[in-house]
C-alpha positions in Angstrom: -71.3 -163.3 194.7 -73.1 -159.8 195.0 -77.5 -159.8 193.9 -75.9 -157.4 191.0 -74.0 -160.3 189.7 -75.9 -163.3 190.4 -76.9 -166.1 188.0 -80.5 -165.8 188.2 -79.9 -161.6 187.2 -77.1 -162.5 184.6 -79.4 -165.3 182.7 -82.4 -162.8 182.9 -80.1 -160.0 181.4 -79.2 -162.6 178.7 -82.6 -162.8 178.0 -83.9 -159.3 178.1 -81.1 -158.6 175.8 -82.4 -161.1 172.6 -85.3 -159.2 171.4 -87.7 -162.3 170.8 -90.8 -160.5 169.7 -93.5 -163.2 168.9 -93.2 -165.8 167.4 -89.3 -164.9 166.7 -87.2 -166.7 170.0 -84.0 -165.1 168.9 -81.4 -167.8 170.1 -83.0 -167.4 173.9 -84.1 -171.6 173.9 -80.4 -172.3 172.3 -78.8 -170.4 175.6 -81.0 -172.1 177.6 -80.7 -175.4 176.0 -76.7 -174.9 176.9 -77.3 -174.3 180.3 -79.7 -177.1 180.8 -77.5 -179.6 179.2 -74.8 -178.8 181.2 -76.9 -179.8 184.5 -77.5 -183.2 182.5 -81.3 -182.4 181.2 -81.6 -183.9 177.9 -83.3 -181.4 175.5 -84.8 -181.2 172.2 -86.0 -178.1 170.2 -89.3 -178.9 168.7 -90.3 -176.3 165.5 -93.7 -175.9 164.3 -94.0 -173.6 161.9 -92.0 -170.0 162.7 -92.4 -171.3 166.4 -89.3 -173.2 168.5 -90.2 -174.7 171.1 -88.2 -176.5 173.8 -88.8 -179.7 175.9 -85.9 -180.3 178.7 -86.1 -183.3 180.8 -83.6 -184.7 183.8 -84.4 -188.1 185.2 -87.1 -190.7 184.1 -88.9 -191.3 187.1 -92.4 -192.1 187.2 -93.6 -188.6 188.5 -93.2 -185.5 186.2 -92.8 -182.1 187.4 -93.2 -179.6 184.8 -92.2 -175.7 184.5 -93.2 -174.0 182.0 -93.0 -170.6 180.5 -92.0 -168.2 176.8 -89.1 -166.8 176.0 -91.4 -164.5 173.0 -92.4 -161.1 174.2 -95.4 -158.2 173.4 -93.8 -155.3 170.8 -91.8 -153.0 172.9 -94.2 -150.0 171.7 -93.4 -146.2 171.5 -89.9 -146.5 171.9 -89.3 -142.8 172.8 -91.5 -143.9 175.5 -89.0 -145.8 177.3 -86.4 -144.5 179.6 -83.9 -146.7 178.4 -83.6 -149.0 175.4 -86.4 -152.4 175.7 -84.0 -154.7 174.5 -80.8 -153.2 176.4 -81.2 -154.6 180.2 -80.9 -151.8 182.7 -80.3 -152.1 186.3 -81.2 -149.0 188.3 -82.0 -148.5 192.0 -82.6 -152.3 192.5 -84.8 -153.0 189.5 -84.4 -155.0 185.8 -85.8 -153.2 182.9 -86.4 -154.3 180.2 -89.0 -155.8 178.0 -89.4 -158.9 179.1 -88.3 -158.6 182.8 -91.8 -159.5 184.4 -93.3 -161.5 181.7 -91.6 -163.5 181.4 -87.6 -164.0 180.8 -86.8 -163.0 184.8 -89.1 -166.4 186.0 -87.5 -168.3 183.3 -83.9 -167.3 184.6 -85.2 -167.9 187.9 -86.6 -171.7 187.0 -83.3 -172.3 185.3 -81.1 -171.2 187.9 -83.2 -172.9 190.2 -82.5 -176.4 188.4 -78.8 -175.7 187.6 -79.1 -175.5 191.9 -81.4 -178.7 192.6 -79.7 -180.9 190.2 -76.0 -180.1 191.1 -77.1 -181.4 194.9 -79.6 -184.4 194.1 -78.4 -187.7 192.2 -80.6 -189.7 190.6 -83.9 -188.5 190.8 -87.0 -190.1 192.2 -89.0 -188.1 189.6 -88.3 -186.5 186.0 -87.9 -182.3 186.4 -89.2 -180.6 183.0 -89.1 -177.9 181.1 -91.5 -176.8 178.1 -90.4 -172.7 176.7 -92.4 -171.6 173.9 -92.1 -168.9 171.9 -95.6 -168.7 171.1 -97.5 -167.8 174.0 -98.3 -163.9 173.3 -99.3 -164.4 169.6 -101.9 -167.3 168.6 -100.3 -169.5 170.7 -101.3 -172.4 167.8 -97.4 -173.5 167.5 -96.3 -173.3 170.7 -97.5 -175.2 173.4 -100.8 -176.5 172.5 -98.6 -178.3 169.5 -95.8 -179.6 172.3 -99.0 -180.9 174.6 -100.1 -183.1 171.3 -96.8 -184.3 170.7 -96.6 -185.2 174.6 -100.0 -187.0 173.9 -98.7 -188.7 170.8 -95.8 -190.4 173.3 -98.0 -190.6 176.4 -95.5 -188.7 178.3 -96.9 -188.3 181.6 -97.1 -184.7 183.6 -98.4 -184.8 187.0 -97.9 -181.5 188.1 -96.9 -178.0 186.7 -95.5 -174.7 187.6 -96.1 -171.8 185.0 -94.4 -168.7 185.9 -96.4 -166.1 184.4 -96.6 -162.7 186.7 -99.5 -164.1 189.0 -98.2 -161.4 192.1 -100.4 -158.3 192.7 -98.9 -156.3 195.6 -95.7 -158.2 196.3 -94.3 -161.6 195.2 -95.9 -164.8 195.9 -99.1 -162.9 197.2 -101.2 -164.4 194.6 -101.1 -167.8 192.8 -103.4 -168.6 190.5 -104.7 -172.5 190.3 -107.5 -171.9 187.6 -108.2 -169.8 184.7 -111.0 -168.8 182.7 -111.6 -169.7 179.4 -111.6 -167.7 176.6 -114.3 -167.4 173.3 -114.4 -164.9 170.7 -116.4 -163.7 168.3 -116.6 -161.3 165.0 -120.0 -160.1 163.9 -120.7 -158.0 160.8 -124.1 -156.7 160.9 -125.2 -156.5 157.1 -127.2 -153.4 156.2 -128.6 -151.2 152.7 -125.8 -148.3 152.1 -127.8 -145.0 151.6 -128.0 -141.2 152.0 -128.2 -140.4 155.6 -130.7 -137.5 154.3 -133.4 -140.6 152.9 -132.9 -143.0 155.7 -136.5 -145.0 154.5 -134.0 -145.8 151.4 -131.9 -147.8 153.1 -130.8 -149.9 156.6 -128.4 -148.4 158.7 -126.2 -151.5 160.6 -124.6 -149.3 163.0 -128.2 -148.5 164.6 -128.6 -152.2 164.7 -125.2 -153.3 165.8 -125.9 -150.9 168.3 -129.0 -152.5 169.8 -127.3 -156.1 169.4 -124.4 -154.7 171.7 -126.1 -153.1 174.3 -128.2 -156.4 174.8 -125.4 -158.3 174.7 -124.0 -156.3 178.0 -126.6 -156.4 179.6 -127.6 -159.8 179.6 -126.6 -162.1 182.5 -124.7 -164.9 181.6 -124.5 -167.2 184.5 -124.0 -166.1 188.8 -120.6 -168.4 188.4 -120.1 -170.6 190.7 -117.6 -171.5 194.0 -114.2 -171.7 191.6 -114.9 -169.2 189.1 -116.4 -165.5 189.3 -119.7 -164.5 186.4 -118.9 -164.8 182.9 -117.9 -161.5 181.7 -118.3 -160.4 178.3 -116.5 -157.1 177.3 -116.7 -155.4 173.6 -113.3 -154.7 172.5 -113.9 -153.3 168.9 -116.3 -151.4 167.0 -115.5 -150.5 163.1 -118.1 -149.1 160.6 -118.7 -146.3 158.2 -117.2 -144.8 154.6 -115.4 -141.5 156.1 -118.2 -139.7 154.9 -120.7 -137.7 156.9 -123.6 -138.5 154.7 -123.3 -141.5 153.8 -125.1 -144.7 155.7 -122.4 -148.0 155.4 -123.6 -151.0 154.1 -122.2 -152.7 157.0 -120.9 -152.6 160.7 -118.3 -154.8 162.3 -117.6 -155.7 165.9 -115.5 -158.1 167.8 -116.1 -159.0 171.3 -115.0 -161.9 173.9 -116.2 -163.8 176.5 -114.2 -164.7 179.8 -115.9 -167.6 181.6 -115.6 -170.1 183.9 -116.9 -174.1 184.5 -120.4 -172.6 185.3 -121.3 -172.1 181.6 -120.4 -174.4 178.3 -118.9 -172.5 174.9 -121.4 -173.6 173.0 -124.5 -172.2 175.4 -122.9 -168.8 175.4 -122.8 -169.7 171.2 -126.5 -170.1 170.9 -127.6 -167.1 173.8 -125.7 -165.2 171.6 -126.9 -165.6 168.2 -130.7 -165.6 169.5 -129.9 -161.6 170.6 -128.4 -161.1 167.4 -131.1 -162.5 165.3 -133.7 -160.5 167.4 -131.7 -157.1 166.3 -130.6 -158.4 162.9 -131.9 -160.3 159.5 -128.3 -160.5 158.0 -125.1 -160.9 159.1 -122.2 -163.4 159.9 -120.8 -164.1 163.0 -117.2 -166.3 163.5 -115.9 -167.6 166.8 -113.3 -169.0 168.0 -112.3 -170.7 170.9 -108.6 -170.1 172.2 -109.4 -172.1 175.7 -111.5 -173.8 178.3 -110.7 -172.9 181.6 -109.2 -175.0 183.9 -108.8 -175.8 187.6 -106.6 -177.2 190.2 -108.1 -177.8 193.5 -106.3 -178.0 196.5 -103.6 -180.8 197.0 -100.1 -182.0 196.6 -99.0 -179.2 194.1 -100.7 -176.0 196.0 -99.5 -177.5 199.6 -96.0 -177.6 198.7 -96.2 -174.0 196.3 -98.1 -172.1 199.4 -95.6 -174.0 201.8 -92.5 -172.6 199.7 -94.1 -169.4 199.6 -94.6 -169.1 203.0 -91.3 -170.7 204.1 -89.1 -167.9 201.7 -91.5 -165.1 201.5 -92.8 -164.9 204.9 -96.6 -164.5 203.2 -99.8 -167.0 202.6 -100.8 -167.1 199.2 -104.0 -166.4 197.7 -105.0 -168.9 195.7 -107.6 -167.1 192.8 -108.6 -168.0 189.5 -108.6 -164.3 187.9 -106.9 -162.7 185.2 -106.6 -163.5 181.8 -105.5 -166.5 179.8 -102.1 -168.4 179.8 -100.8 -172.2 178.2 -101.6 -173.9 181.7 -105.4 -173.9 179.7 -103.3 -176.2 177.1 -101.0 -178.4 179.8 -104.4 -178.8 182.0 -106.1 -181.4 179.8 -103.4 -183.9 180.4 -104.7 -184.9 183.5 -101.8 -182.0 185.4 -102.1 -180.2 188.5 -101.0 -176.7 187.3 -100.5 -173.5 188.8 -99.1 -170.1 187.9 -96.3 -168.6 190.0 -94.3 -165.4 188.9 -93.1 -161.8 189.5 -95.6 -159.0 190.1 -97.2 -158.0 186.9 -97.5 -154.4 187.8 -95.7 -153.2 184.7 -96.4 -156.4 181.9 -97.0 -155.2 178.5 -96.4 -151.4 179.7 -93.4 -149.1 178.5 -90.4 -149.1 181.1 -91.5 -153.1 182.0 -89.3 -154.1 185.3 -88.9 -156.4 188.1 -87.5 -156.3 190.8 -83.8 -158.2 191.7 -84.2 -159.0 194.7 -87.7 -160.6 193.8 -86.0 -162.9 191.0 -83.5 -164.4 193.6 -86.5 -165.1 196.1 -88.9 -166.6 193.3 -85.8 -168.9 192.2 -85.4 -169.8 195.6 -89.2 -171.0 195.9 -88.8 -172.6 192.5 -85.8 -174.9 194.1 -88.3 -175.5 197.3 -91.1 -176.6 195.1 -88.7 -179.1 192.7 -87.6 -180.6 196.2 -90.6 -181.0 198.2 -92.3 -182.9 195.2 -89.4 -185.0 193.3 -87.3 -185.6 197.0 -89.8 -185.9 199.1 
């Protein structure tokens, strides 16, 4: 069978082709479901809400290895933009478009190809293989996962390892693999002020001046020097709003949002209280919500990055880099049940862009290193 025509490409054209824009999943779990079930996993859709989500499981040994991922995908944007249609699958000159193809529908196709592979050759299993596909990972992400991780709690189902196969490749595949991630904490401050004439300013309190002040302190200050696992806490503005449209007219208030990134070396609730002291210095009324979409997490060296750097090195002919960098993903949700998690997937060159791709011959190597990971840990 040609690369053109392979399973792991066919399932990832399925995919692509089922335009599951957040939270919808557009029948992609029910395909998989089928495919799953016809290697013997036992699966069960789980809804919350708009959200399906879907736990998969073959065997019932003591050990659990998990792989995780979303079948729900970023808006496909301009779509005069694109070159060829998001949701129509394109090959051309080696490559997948589509939206979808990097993040994250080619490392599902690869994981599922993968199993259909390991289980056809392996009888009873020393170990239980899993599968947990949201489709609420690029939304809020309240529905998906982090609801499957209670319900896991609820029947102490155990997961000692897992594999989540967001695009963690920079330069070329298996280059990077992330084993931590920062956690994530936002805020929305409205600075409350006295709407005036901008001509009579002693008449009334202008909260963009003050907003202003409260932002340039707030990226300035130093947060913490991080620490061995995680780089500095980074906090980045990422909107501003404020003003009537008119020229002459002072608001009577001034919004922004902004987020920290941060790692063990700092607590949520420190970077709370730093926060609202700088505030309160440059402010005497406003309001200021947070919320907190995940701690960050950490998987040292052991069982689970020995055998994903050894199938790496073994298929790829590279040594990973283990880093904690980048943004957020649901191994913050699977962490806190005592798992070993790390993130392996395509490069993420083209994620959330226009034209998204990845490349073929990448997808049959990454489902080749999913089927080395699946045996080195539930054969071995």
């Amino acid at each position: 069978m040609s690369a053109a025509h392979s399973p792991t490409l066919s399932l990832a054209c399925d995919l692509i082709a089922r335009e599951s824009v957040t939270p919808t999943d557009a029948g992609c779990q029910a395909m998989l479901a089928a495919r799953l079930s016809a290697s013997g996993f036992r699966c069960e859709t789980l809804q919350f809400g708009e959200v399906t989500n879907l736990w998969a499981t073959w065997g019932e040994g003591r050990r659990t290895l998990l792989f995780a991922g979303h079948t729900d995908v970023v808006p496909a944007g301009p779509l005069e933009l694109w070159d060829t249609p998001p949701f129509t699958p394109t090959v051309r000159e080696g490559l997948l478009f589509g939206r979808g193809a990097a993040d994250m529908k080619g490392s599902i196709a690869a994981m599922v190809t993968a199993a259909e592979r390991f289980t056809a050759r392996h009888g009873a299993p020393a170990a239980t293989l899993a599968f947990l596909i949201t489709s609420d990972e690029e939304g809020v992400a309240v529905d998906g996962t982090a609801r499957v991780v209670e319900e896991l709690r609820k029947r102490e189902q155990p997961v000692d390892w897992c594999v989540v196969g967001e695009p963690s490749s920079g330069a070329s595949l298996g280059d990077t693999v992330r084993n931590g991630r920062r956690g994530s904490l936002s805020a929305t401050l409205r600075v409350i002020g006295r709407q005036g004439h901008v001509a009579y300013p002693q008449l009334a309190d202008n909260p963009i001046h003050r907003l202003a002040r409260i932002a340039a302190a707030l990226s300035e200050e130093r947060w913490d020097d991080g620490n061995r696992y995680f780089p500095p806490t980074s906090l980045q503005v990422s909107n501003i709003a404020a003003g009537t449209g008119a020229e002459n007219v002072i608001p009577a208030h001034a919004d922004m949002r902004f987020n920290f990134r941060f790692g063990s070396a700092s607590e949520p609730e420190a970077l709370q209280s730093r926060s609202e002291a700088i505030v309160a210095a440059h402010a005497s009324r406003y309001t200021l919500d947070w919320r907190l979409s995940g701690q960050p997490f950490y998987t040292p060296e052991g069982r689970l990055t020995e055998a994903v750097s050894t199938a790496v090195a073994e298929h790829l002919g590279i040594e990973p880099q283990l880093s904690t960098g980048g943004g957020t993903s649901d191994g913050r949700f699977i962490a806190p049940l005592g798992a070993q998690v790390v993130e392996l997937g395509p490069i993420n060159a083209t994620i959330h862009q226009v034209n998204e791709h990845v490349s073929i011959a990448d997808l049959e190597r990454l489902s080749a290193v999913y089927e080395d990971i699946m045996q080195r840990l539930l054969a071995a």
